[in-house]
Backbone of each chain as nested JSON, in Angstrom:
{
  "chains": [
    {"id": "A", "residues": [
      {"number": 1, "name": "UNK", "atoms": {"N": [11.695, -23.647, -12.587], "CA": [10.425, -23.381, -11.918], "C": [9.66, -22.354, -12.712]}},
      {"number": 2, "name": "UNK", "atoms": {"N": [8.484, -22.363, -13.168], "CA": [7.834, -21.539, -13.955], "C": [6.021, -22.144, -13.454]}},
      {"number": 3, "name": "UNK", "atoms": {"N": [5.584, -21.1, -13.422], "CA": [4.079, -20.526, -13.843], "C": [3.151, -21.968, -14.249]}},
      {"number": 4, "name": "UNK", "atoms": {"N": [2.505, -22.754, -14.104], "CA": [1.98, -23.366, -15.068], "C": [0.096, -23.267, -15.167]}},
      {"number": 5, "name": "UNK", "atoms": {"N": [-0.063, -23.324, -16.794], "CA": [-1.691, -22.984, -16.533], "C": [-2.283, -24.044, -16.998]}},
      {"number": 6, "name": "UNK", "atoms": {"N": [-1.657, -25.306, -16.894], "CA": [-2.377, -26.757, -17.724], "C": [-3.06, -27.14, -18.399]}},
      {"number": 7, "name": "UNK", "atoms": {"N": [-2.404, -26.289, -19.595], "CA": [-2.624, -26.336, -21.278], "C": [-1.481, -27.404, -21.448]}},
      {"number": 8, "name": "UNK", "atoms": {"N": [-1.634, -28.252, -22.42], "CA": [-0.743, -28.762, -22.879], "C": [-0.486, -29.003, -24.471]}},
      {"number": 9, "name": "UNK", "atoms": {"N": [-1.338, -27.902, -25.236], "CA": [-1.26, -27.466, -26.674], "C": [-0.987, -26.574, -26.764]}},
      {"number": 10, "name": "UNK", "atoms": {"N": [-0.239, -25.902, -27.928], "CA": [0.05, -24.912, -28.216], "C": [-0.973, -24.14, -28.323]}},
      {"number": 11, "name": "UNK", "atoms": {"N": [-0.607, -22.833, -27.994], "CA": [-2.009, -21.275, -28.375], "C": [-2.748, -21.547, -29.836]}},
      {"number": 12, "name": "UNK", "atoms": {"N": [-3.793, -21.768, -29.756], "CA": [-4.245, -21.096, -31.091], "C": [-4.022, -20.034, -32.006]}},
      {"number": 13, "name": "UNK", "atoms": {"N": [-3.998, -20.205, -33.232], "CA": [-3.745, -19.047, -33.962], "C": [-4.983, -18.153, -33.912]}},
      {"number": 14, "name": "UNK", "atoms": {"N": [-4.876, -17.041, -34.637], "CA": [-6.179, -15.905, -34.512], "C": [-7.171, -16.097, -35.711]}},
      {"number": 15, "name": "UNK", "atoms": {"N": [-8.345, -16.113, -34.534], "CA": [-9.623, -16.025, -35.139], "C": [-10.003, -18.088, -34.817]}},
      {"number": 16, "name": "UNK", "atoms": {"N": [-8.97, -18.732, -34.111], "CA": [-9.392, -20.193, -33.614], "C": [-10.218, -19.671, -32.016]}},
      {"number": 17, "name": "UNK", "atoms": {"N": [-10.678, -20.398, -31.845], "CA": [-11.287, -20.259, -30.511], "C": [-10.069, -20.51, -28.949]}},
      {"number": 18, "name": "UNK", "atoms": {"N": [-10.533, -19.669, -28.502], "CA": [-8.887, -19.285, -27.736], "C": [-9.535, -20.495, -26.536]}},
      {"number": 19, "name": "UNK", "atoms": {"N": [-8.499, -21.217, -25.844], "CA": [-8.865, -21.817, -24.471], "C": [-9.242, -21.22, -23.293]}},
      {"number": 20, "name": "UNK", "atoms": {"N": [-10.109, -21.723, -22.555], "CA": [-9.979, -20.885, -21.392], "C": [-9.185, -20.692, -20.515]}},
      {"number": 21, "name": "UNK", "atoms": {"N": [-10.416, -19.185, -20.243], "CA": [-9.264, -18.664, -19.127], "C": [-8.903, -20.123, -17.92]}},
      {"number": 22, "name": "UNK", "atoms": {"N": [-7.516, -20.457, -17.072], "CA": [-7.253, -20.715, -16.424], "C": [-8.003, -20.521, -14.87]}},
      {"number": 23, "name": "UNK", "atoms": {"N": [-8.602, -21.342, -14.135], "CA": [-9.288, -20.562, -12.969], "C": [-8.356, -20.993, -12.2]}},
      {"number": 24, "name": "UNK", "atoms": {"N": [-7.319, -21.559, -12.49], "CA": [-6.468, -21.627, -10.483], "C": [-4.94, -22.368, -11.301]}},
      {"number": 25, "name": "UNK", "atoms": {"N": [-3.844, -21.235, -11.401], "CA": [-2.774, -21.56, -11.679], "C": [-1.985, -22.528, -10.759]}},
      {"number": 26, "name": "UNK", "atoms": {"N": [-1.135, -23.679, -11.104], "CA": [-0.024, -24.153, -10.505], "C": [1.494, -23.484, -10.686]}},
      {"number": 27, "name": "UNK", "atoms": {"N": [2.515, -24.634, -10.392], "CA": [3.648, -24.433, -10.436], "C": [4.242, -25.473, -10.89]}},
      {"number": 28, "name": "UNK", "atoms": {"N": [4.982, -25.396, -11.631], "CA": [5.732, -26.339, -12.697], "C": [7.094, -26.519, -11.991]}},
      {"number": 29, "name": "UNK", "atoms": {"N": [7.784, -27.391, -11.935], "CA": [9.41, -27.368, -11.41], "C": [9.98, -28.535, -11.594]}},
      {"number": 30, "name": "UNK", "atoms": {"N": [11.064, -28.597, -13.091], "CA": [11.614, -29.275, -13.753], "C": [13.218, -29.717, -12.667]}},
      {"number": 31, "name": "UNK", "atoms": {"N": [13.805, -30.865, -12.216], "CA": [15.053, -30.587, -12.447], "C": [15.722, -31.775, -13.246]}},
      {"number": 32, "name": "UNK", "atoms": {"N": [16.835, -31.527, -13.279], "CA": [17.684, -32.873, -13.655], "C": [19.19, -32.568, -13.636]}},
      {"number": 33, "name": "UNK", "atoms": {"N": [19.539, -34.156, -14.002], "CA": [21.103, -34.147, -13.774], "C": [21.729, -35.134, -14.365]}},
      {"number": 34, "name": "UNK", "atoms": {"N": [22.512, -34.476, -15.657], "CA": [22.739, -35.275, -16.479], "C": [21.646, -36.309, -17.437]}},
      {"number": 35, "name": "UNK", "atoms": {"N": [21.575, -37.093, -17.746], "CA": [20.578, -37.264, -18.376], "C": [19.243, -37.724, -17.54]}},
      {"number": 36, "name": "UNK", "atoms": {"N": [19.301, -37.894, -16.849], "CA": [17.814, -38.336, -16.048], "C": [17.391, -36.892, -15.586]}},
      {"number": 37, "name": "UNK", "atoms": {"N": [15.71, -36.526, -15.753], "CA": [14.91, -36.018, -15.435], "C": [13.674, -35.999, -14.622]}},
      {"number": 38, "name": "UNK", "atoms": {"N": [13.414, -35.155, -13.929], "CA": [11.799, -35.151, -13.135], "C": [11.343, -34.087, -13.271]}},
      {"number": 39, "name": "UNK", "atoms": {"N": [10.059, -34.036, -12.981], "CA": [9.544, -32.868, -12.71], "C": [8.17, -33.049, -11.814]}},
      {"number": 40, "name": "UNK", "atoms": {"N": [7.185, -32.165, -11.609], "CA": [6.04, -32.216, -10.892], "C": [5.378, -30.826, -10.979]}},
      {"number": 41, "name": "UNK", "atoms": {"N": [4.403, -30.467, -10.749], "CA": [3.375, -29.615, -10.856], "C": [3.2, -29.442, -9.307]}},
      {"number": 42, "name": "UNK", "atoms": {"N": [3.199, -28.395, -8.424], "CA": [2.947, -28.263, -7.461], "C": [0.859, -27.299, -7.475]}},
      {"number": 43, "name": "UNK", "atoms": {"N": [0.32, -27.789, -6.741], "CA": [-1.287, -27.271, -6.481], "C": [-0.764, -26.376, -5.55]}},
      {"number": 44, "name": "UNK", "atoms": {"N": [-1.903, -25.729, -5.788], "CA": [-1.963, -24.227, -4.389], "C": [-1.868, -24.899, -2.77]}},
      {"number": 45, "name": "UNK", "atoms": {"N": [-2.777, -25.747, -2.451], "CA": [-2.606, -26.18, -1.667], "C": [-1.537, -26.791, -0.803]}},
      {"number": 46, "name": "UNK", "atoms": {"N": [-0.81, -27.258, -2.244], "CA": [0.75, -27.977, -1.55], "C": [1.503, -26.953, -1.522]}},
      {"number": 47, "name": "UNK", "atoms": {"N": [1.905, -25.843, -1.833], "CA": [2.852, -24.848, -1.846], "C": [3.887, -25.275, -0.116]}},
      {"number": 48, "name": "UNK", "atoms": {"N": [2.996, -24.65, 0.495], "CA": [3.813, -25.066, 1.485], "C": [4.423, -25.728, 1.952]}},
      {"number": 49, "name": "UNK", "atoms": {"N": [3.864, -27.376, 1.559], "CA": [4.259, -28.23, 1.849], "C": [5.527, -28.767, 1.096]}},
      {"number": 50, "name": "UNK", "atoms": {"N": [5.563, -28.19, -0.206], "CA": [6.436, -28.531, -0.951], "C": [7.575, -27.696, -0.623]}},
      {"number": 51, "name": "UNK", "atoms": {"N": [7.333, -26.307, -0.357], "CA": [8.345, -25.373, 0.048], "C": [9.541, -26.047, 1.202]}},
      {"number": 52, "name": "UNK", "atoms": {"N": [8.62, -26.39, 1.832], "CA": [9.335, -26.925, 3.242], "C": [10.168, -27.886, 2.851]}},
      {"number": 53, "name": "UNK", "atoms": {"N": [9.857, -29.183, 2.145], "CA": [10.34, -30.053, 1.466], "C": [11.526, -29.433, 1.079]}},
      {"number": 54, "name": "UNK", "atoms": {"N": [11.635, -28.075, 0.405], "CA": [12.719, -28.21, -0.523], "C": [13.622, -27.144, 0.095]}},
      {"number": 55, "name": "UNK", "atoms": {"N": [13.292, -26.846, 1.002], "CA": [13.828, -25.675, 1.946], "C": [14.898, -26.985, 2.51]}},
      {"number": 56, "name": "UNK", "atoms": {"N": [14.256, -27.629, 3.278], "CA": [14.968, -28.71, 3.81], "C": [15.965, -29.178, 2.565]}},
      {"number": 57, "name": "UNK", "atoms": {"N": [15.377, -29.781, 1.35], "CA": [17.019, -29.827, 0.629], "C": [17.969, -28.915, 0.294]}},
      {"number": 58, "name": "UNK", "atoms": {"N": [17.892, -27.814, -0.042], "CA": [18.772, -26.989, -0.21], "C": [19.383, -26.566, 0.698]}},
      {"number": 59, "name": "UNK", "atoms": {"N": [18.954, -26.656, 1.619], "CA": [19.697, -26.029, 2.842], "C": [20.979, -27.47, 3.644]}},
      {"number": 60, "name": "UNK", "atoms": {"N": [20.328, -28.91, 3.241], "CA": [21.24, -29.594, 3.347], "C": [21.936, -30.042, 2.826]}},
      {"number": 61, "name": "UNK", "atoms": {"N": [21.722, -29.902, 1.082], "CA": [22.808, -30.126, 0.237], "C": [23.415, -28.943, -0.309]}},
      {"number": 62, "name": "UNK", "atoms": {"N": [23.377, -27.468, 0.092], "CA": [24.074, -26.795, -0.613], "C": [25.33, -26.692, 0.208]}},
      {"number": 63, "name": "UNK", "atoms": {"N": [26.025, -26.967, 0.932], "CA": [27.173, -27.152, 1.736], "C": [28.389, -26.875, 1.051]}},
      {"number": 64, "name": "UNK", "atoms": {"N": [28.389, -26.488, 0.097], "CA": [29.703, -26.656, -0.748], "C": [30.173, -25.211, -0.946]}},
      {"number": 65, "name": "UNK", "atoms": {"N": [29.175, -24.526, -0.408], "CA": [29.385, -22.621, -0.499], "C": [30.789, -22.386, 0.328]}},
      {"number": 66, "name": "UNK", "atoms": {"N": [30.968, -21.111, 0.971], "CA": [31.521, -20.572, 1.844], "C": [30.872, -20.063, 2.766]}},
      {"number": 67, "name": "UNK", "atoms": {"N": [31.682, -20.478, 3.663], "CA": [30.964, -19.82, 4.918], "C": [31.281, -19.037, 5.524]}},
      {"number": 68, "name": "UNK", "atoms": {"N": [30.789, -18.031, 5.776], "CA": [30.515, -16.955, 6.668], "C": [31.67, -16.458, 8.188]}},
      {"number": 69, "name": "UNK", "atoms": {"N": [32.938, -15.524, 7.796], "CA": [33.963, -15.802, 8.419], "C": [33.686, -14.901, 9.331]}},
      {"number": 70, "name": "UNK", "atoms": {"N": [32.774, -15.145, 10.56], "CA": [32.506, -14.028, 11.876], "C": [33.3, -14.302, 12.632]}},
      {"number": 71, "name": "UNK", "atoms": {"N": [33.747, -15.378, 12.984], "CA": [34.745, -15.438, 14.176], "C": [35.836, -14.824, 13.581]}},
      {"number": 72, "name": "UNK", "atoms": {"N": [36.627, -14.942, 12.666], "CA": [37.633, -14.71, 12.389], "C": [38.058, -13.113, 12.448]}},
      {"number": 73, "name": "UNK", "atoms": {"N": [36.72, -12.158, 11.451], "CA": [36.592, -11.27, 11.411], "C": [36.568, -10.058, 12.949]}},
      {"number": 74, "name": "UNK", "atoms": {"N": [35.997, -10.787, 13.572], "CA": [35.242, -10.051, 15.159], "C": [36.716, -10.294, 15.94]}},
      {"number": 75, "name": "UNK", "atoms": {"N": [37.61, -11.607, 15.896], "CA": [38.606, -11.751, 16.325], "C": [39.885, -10.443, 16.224]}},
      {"number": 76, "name": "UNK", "atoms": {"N": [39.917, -10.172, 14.574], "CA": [40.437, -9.386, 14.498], "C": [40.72, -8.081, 14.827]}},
      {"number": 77, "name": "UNK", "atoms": {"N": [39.477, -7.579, 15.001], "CA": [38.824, -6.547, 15.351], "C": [39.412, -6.279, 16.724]}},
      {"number": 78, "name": "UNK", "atoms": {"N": [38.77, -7.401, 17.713], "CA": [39.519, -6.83, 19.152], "C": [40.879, -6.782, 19.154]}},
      {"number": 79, "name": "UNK", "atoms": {"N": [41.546, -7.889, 18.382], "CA": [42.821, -7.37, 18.596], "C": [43.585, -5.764, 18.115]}},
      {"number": 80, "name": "UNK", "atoms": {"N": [42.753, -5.389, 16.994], "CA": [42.968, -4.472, 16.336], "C": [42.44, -2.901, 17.477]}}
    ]},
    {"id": "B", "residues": [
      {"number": 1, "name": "UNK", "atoms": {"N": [24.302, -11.852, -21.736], "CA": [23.37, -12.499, -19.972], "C": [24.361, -11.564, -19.202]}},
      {"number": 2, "name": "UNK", "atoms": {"N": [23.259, -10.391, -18.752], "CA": [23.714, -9.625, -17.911], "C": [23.833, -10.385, -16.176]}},
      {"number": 3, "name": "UNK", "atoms": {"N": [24.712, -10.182, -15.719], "CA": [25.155, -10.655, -14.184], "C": [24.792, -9.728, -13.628]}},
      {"number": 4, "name": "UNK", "atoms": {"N": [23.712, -10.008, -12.36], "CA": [23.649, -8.937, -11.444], "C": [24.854, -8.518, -10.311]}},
      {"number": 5, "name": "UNK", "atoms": {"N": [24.74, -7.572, -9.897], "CA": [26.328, -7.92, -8.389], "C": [25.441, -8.08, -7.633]}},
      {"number": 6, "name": "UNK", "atoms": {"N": [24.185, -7.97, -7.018], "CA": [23.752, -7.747, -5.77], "C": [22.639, -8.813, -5.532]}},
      {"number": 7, "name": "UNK", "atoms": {"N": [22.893, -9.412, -4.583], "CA": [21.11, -10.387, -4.424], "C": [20.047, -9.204, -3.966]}},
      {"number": 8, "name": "UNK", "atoms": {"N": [20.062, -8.334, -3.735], "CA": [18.522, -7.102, -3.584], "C": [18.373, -6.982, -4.951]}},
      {"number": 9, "name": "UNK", "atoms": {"N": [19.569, -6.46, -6.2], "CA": [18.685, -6.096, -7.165], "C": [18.458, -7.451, -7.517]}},
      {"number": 10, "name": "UNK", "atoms": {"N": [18.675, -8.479, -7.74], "CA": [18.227, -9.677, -8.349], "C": [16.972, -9.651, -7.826]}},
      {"number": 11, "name": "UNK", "atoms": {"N": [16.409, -9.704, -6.464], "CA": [15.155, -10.371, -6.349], "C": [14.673, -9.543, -7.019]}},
      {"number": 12, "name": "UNK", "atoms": {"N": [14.804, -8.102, -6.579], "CA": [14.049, -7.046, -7.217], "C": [13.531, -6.97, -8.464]}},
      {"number": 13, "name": "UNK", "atoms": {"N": [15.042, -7.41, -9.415], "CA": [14.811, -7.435, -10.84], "C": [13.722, -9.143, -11.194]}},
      {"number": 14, "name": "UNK", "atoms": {"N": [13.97, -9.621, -10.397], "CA": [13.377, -11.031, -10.618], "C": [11.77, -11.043, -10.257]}},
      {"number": 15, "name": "UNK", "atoms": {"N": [11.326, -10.44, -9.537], "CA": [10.071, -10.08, -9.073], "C": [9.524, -9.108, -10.035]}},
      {"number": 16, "name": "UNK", "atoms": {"N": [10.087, -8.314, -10.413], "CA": [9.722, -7.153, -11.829], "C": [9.471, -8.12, -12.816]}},
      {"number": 17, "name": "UNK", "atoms": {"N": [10.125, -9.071, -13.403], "CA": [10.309, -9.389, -14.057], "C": [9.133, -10.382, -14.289]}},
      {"number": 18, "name": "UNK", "atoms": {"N": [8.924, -11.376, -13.498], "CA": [7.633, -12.362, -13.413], "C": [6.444, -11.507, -13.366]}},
      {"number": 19, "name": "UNK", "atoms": {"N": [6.295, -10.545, -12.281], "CA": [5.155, -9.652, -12.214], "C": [4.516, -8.75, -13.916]}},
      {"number": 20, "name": "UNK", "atoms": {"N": [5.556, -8.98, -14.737], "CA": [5.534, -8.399, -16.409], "C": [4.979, -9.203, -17.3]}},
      {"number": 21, "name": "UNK", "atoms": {"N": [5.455, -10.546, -16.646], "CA": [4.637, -11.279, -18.061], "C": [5.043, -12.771, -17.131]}},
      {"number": 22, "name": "UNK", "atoms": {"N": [3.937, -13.381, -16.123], "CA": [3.593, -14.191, -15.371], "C": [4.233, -15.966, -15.862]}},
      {"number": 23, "name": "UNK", "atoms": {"N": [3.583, -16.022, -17.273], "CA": [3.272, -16.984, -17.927], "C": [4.616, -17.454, -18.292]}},
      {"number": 24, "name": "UNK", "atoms": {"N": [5.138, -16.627, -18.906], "CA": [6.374, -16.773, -19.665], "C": [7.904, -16.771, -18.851]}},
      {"number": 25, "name": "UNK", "atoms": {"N": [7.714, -16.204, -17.686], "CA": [8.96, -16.412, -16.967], "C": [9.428, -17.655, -16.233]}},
      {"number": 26, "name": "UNK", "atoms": {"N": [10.315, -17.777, -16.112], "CA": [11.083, -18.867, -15.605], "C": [12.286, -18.787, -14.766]}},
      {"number": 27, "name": "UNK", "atoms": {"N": [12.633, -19.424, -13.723], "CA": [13.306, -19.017, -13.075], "C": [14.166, -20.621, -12.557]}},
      {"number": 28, "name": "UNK", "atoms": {"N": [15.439, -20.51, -13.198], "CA": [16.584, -21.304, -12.825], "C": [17.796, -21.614, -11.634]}},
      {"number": 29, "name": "UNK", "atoms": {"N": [17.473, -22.539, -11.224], "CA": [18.651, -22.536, -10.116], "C": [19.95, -23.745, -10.346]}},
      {"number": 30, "name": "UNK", "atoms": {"N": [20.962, -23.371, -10.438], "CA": [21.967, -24.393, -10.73], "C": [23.086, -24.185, -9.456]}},
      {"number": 31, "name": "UNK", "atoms": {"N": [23.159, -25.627, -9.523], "CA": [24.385, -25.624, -8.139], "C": [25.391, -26.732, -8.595]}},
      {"number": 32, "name": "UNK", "atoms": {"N": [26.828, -26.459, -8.344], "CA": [27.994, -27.212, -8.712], "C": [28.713, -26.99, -7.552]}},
      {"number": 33, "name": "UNK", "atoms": {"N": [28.315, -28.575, -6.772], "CA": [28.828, -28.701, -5.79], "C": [30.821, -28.7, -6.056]}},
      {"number": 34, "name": "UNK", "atoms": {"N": [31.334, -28.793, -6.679], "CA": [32.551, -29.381, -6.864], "C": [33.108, -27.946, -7.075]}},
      {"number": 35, "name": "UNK", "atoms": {"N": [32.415, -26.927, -7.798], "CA": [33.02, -25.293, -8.041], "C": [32.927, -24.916, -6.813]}},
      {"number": 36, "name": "UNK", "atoms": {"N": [31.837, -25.027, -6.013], "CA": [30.845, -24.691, -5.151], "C": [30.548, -23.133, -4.969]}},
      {"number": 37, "name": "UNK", "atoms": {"N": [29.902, -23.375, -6.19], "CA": [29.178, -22.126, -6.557], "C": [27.377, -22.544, -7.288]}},
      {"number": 38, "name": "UNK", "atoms": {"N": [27.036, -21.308, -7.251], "CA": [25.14, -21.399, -7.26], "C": [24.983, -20.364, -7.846]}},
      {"number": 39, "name": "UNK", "atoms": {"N": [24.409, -20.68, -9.308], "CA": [23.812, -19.857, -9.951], "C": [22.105, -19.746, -10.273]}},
      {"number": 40, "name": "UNK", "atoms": {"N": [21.644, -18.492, -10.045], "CA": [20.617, -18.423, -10.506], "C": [19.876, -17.589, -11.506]}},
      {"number": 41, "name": "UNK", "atoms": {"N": [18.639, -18.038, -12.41], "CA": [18.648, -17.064, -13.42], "C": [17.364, -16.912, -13.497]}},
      {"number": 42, "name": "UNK", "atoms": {"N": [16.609, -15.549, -13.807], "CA": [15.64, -15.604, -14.072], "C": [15.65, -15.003, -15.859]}},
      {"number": 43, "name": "UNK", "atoms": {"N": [14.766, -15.349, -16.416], "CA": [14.299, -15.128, -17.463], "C": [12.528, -14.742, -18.143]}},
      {"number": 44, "name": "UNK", "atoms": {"N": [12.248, -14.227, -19.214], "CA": [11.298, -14.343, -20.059], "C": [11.177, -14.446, -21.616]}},
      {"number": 45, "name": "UNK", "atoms": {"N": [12.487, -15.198, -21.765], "CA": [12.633, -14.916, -23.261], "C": [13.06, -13.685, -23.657]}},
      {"number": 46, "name": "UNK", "atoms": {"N": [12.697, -12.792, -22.907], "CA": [13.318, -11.633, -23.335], "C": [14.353, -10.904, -23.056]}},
      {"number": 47, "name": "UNK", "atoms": {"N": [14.164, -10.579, -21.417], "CA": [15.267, -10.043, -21.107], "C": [15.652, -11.192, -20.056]}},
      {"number": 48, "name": "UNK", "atoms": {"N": [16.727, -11.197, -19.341], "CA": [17.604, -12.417, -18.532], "C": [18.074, -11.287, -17.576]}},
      {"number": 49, "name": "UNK", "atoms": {"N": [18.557, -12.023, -16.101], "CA": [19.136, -11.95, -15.183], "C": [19.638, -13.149, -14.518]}},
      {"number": 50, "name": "UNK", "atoms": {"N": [20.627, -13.053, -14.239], "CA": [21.367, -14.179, -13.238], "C": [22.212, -13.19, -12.359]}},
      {"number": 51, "name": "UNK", "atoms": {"N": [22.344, -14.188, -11.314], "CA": [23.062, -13.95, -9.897], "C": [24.187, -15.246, -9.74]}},
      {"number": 52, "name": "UNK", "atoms": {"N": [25.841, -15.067, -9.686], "CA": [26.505, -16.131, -9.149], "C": [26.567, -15.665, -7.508]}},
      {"number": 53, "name": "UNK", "atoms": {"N": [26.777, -16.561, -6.978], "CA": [27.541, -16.794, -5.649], "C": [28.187, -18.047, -5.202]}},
      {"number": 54, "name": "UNK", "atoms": {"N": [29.261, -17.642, -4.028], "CA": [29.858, -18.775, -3.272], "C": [29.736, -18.601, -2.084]}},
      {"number": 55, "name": "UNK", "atoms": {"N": [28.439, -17.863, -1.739], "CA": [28.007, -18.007, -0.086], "C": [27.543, -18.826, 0.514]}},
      {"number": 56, "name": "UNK", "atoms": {"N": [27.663, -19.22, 1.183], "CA": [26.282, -19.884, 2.089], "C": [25.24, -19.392, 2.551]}},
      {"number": 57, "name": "UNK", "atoms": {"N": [25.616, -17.569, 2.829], "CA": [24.707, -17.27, 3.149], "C": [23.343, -16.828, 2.349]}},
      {"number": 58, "name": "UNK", "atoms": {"N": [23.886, -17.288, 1.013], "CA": [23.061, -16.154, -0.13], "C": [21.638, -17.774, -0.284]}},
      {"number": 59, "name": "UNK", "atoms": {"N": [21.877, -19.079, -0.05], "CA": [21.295, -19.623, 0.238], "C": [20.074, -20.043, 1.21]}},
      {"number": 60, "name": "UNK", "atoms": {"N": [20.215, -19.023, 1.707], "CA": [18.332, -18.645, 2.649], "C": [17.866, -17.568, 2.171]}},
      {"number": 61, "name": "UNK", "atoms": {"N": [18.308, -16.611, 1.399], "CA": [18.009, -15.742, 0.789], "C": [17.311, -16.079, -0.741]}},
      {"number": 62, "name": "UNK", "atoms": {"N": [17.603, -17.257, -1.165], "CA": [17.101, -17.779, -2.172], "C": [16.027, -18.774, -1.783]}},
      {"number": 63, "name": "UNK", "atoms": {"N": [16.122, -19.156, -0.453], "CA": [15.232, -19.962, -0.236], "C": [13.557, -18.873, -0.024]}},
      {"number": 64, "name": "UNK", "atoms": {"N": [14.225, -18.09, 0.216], "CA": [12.919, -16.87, 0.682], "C": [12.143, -16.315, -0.778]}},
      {"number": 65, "name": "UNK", "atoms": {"N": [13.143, -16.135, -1.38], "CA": [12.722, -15.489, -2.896], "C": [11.59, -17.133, -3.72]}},
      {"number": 66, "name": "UNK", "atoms": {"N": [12.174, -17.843, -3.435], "CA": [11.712, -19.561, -3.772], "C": [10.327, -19.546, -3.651]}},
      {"number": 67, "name": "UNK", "atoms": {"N": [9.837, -19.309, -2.127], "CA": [9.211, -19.089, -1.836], "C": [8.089, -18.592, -2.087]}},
      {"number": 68, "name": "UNK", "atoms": {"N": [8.681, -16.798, -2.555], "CA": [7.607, -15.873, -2.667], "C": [7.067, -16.17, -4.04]}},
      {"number": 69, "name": "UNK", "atoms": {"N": [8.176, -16.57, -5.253], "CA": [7.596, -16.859, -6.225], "C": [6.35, -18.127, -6.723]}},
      {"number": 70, "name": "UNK", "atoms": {"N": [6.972, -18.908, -5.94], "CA": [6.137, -20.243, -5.625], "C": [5.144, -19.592, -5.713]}},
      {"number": 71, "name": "UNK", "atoms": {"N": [4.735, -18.508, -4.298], "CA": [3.212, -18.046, -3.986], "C": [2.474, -17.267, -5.324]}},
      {"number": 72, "name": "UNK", "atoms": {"N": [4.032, -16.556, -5.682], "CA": [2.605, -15.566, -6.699], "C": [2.161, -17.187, -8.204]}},
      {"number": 73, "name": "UNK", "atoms": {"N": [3.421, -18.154, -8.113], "CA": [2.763, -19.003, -9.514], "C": [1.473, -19.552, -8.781]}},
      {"number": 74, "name": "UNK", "atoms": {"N": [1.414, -20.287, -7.597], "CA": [0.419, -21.017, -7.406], "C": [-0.478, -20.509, -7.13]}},
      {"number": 75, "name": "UNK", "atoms": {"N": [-0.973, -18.914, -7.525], "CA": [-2.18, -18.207, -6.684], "C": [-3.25, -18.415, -7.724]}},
      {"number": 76, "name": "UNK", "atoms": {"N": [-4.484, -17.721, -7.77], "CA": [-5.8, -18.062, -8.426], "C": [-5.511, -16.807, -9.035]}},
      {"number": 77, "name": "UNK", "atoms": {"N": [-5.121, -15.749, -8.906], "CA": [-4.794, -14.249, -9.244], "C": [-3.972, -14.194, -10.591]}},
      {"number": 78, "name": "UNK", "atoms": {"N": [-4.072, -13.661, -11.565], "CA": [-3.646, -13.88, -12.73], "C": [-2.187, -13.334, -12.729]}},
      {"number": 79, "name": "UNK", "atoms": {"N": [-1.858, -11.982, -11.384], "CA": [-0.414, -12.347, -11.198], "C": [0.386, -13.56, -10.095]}}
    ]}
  ]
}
């Protein structure tokens, strides 16, 4: 995920005429896996919408963590 | 590639870090379901940070940081 200002040439060297300034940055966000790739450019406008989107995946495919041992812990405790 | 221990200094350092040089930072998330572990890294070419974990919980905490960065790339504001 990175910054994007939708240039798609390299900077000019000095004393070339520089591009303009950018008036409304996006967001760039590459992934992949194994050899297949995607990516997309998110607009200001979609932020949110995309957020949510991906809030929702991570939160249903990251499952593979550890989880969070409160019962076990609090259990102990009273007995202790 | 310095490892942070803490997800506070990570965002911290990760938010310093984009806020320094906007353009050029980048910020990585890798997950291996099968280790089941989640790494994340921010970078600028220059200096690096990453964060491992095997929480679950450190996963809404990244979703929040996701977030905030999202906001400062997609703003009209040059940070």
């Amino acid at each position: 995920m990175k910054r994007y200002d939708g240039l798609t040439k390299p900077k000019p060297r000095k004393g070339r005429p520089q591009p303009p300034e950018p008036s409304e940055y996006k967001c760039l966000i590459r992934a992949s896996l194994g050899n297949s790739k995607i990516s997309t450019v998110i607009n200001q406008k979609d932020v949110n919408k995309f957020h949510l989107a991906y809030a929702n995946l991570i939160k249903g495919n990251m499952d593979g963590l550890k989880k969070k041992e409160k019962k076990g812990k609090s259990k102990s405790k009273t007995k202790a | 590639m310095p490892h942070v221990k803490t997800w506070d200094d990570f965002a911290r350092h990760a938010e310093m870090l984009y806020l320094n040089d906007p353009i050029k930072t980048r910020f990585v998330v890798k997950y291996r379901h099968c280790d089941g572990k989640l790494t994340v890294k921010i970078t600028d070419d220059q200096s690096c940070f990453m964060y491992q974990t095997e929480h679950a919980q450190d996963v809404k905490k990244l979703e929040k940081l996701t977030s905030l960065l999202m906001r400062h790339m997609a703003s009209k504001e040059n940070k």
